[in-house]
Each structure stands twice: as structure tokens, then as C-alpha cells.
C-alpha positions as CSV (number, residue, x, y, z in Angstrom):
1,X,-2.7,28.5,14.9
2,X,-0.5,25.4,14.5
3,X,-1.1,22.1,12.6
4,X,-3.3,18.9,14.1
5,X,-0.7,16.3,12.7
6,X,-3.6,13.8,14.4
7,X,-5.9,15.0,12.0
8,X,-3.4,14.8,9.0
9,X,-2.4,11.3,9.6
10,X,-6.2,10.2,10.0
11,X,-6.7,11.5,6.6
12,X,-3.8,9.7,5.4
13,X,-4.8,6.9,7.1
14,X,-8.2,7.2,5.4
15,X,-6.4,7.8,1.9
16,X,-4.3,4.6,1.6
17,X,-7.3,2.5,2.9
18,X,-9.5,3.9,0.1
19,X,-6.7,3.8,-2.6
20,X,-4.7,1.3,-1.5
21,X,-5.0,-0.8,-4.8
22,X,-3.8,2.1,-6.6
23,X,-0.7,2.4,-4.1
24,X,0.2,-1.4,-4.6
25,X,0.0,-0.9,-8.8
26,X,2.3,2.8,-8.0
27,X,4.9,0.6,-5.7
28,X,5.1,-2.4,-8.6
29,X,5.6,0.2,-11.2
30,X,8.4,2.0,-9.7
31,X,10.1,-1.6,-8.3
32,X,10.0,-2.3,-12.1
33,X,11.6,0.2,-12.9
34,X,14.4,0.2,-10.8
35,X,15.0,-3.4,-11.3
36,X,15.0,-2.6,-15.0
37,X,17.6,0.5,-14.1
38,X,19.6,-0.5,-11.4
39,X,19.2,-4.7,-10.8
40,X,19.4,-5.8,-7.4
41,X,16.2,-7.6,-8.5
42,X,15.7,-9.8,-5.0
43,X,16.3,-6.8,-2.4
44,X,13.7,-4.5,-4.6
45,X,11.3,-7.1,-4.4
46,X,11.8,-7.9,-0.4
47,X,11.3,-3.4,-0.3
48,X,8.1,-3.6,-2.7
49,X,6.9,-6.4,-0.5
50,X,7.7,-4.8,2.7
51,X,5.9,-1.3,1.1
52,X,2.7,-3.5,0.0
53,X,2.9,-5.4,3.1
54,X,2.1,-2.1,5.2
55,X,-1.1,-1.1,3.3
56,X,-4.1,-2.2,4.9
57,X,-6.2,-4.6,3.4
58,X,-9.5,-3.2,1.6
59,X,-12.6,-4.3,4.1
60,X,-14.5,-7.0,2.9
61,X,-18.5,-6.5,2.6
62,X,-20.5,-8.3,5.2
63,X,-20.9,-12.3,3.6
64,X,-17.4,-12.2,2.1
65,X,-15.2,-13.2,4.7
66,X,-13.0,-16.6,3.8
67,X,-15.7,-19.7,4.3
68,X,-18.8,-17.5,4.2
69,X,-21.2,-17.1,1.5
């Protein structure tokens, strides 16, 4: 009786997808405040960036894409 990791990280995987707006606000929040705390206001921005950068964008519906409508 051990733990599927492969079936964690799909869920995971399937949890930032579907929330990944509400990550984004989370990782702005807390770069806020740690500017606010501790300064160093360019390298927490390049680590928020870096953060937001690895959250997949949300799908677009069919008709959406750039140049289609």
C-alpha cells in the first residue's frame, strides 16, 4: 500500500490549471508583502514573475484564440 505520486501530481497539475488566477492574486499578495517587510523590491518581483511565469495559462474557449472571432 504505497503512494501513486503520478496520480498526486496529476491532481496538482489539474489544481493550478483550474485555480491558477487565484495562485497569481496569492503570489502578488505575499510579494507585497515582503517588499513592504523586507525591500529588495526588483529581486521579489523577478521571484513573483518567475512563480506566475510557471502557471499554465487558463485554455481559451474554441473562437477566442488571438485574431479569431
Amino acid at each position: 500500500m504505497g503512494i501513486d505520486f503520478d496520480d498526486l501530481k496529476k491532481k496538482a497539475e489539474d489544481l493550478v490549471k483550474e485555480h491558477g488566477d487565484q495562485i497569481e492574486s496569492g503570489v502578488d499578495k505575499a510579494a507585497g508583502f515582503a517588499k513592504d517587510r523586507f525591500g529588495h523590491d526588483e529581486t521579489v518581483d523577478k521571484v513573483a514573475d518567475k512563480i506566475k511565469g510557471m502557471i499554465p495559462e487558463e485554455p481559451k474557449p474554441s473562437g477566442e484564440e488571438s485574431g479569431q472571432a
